[in-house]
C-alpha positions as CSV (number, residue, x, y, z in Angstrom):
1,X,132.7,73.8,20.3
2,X,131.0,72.3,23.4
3,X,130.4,69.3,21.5
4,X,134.1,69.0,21.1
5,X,134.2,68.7,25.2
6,X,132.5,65.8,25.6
7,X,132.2,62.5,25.1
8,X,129.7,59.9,24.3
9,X,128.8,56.8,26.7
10,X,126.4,54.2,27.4
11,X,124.9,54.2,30.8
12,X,124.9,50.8,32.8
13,X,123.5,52.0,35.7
14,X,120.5,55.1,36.4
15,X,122.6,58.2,37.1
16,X,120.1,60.9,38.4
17,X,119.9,64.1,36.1
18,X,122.1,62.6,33.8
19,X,119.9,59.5,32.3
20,X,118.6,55.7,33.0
21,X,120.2,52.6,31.9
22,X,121.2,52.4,28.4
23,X,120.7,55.4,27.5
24,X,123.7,57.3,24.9
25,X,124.5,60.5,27.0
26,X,127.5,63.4,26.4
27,X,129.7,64.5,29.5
28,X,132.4,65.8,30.2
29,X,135.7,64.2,29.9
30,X,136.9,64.5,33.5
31,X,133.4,63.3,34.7
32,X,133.9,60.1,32.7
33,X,137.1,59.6,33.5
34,X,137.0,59.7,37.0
35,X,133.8,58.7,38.0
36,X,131.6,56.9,35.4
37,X,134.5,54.9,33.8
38,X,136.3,53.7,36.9
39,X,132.9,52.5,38.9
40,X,131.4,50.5,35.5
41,X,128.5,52.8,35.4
42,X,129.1,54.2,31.7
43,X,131.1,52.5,29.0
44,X,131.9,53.2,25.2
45,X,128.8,52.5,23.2
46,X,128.3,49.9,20.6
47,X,124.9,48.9,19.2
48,X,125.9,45.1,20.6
49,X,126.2,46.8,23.6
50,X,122.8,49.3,23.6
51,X,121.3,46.5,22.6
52,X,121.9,44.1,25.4
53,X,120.5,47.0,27.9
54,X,117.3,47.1,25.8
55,X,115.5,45.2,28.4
56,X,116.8,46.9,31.4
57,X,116.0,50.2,30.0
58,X,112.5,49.6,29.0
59,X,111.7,48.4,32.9
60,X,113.9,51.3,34.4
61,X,112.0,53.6,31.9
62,X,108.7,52.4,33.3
63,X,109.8,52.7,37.4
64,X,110.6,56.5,36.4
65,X,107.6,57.1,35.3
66,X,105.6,55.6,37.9
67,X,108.3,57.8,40.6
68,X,107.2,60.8,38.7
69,X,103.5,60.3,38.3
70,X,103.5,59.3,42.2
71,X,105.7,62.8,42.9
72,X,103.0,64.6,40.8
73,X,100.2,63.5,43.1
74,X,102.5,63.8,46.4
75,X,103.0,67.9,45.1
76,X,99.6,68.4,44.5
77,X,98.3,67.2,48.0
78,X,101.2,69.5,49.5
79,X,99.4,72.3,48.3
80,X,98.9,74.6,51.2
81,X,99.7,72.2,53.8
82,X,100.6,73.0,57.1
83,X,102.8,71.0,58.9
84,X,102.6,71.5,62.8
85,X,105.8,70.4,64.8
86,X,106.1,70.8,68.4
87,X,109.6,71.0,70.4
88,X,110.8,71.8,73.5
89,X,112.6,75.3,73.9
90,X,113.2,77.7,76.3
91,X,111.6,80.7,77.3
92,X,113.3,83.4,74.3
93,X,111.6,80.7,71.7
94,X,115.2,79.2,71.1
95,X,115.0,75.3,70.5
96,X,117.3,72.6,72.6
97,X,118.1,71.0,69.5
98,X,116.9,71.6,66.0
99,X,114.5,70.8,63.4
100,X,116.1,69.5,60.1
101,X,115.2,67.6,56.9
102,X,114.9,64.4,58.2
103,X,112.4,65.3,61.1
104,X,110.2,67.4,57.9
105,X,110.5,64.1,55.9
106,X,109.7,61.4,59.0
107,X,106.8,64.0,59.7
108,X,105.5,64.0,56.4
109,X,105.7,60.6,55.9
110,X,103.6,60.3,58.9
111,X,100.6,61.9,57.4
112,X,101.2,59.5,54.1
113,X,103.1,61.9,52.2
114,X,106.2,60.1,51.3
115,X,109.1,62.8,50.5
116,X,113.2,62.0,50.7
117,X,115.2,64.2,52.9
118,X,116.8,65.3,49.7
119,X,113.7,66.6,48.4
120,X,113.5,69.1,51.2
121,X,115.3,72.6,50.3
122,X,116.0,73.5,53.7
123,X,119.1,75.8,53.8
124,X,120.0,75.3,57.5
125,X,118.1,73.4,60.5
126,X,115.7,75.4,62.0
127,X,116.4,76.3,65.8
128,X,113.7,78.8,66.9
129,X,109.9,78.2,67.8
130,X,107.7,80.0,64.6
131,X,106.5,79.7,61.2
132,X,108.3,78.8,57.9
133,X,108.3,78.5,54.5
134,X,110.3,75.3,53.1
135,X,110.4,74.2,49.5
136,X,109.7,71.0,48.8
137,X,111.0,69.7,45.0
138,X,111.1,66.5,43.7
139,X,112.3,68.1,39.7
140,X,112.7,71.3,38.1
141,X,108.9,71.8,37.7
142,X,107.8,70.1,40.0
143,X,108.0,71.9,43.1
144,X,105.9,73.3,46.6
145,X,106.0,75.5,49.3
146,X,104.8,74.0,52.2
147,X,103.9,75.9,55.7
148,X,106.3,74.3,59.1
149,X,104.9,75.6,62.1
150,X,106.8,75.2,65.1
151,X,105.5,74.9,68.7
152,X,106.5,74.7,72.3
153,X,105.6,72.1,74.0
154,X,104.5,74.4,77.3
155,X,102.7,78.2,77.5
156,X,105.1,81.3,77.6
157,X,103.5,81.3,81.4
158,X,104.9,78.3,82.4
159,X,108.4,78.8,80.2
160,X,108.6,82.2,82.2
161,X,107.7,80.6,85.6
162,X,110.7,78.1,85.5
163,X,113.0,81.6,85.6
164,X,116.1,79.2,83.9
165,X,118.7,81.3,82.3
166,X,121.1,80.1,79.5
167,X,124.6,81.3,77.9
168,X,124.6,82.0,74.3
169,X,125.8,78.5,73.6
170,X,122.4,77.0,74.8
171,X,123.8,75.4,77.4
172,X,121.2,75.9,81.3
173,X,123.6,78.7,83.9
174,X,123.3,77.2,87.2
175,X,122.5,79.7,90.0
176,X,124.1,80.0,93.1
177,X,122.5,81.5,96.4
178,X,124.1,85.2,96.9
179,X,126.5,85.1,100.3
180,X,124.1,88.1,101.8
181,X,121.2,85.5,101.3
182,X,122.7,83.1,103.0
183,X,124.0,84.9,105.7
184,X,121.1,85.1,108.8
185,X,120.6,88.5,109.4
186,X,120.3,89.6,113.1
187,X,116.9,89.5,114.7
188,X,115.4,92.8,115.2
189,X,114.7,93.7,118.8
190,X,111.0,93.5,119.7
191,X,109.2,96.9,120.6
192,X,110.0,97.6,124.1
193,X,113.2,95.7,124.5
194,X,116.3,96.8,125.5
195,X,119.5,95.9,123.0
196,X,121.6,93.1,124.1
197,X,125.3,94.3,125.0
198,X,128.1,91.9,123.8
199,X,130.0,90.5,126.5
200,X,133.0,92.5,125.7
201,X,131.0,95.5,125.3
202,X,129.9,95.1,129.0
203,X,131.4,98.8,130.8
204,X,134.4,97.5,133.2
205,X,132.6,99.9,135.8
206,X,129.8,97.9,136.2
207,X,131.6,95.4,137.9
């Protein structure tokens, strides 16, 4: 009955998880007819037609499996890595920013482990200072945990010591001097000194 569903085209183009170029592949109506039809990526097989894409097939066929036997080698030096990343944050461990797929792949890539964004299974950016557990996965079997680690860029001590406070939006609460602090209090009298009268305080029968 599935079979019934589909329909049979020639691929002009590499379509991830669906085939490379000439190859004869089943899918379902709508997708053909709305995607792969109207953008010349599929059409109706012929044999004049598979075999005009013999060639392309045949090169496309080897740069797949050169990709794959490079993503073997990339999971298998992923293998209990740990990746340390260090951000700024304040002093509750909350980053000013975040951490996302791209800033896991630029990182990789600077220790010569190439690995697309795409690649990185990270289900939302990561916006506090600690350790994680992000799945890397090129293909179905081919897949890695790898360790992120991140770090402030100062101690606790000198997070604490900057006493800043923020709203629950992130965003820095700006203090403002109390009016009792900024009013001068009056002086004390020194021991031995008499208190000062006001001048309307001064007793009329003085005069």
């Amino acid at each position: 009955m599935a079979s019934k569903k589909q329909v049979e085209l020639l691929l002009n183009e590499t379509v991830e998880n669906l085939g490379i170029v000439g190859d004869v592949v089943k899918v379902k109506p709508g997708f053909a007819r709305n995607y792969l039809l109207p953008l010349e990526i599929a059409e109706i097989p012929t044999e004049e037609k598979i075999e005009a894409l013999k060639e392309k097939r045949a090169t496309a066929k080897a740069q797949l499996e050169a990709l794959r036997a490079q993503r073997v080698e990339t999971t298998a030096k992923l293998e209990g890595i740990s990746l340390k990343l260090t951000r700024s944050c304040n002093d509750q461990g909350a980053l000013y920013g975040s951490v996302t797929q791209r800033d896991i792949s630029d990182a990789l890539g600077e220790n010569d482990l190439m690995v697309e964004e795409r690649a990185i299974r990270l289900n939302q950016p990561i916006r506090r200072i600690g350790s994680y557990q992000v799945l890397v996965q090129f293909e179905k079997e081919l897949r890695v945990e790898i360790t992120i680690e991140i770090l402030p860029d100062r101690t606790l001590e000198e997070l604490e010591e900057e006493e800043m406070e923020f709203d629950e939006e992130g965003e820095l609460i700006e203090k403002s001097p109390s009016k009792a602090a900024t009013e001068e209090a009056p002086a004390a009298p020194e021991a031995g000194e008499e208190p000062t009268e006001e001048a309307g305080d001064a007793d009329p029968a003085g005069d």
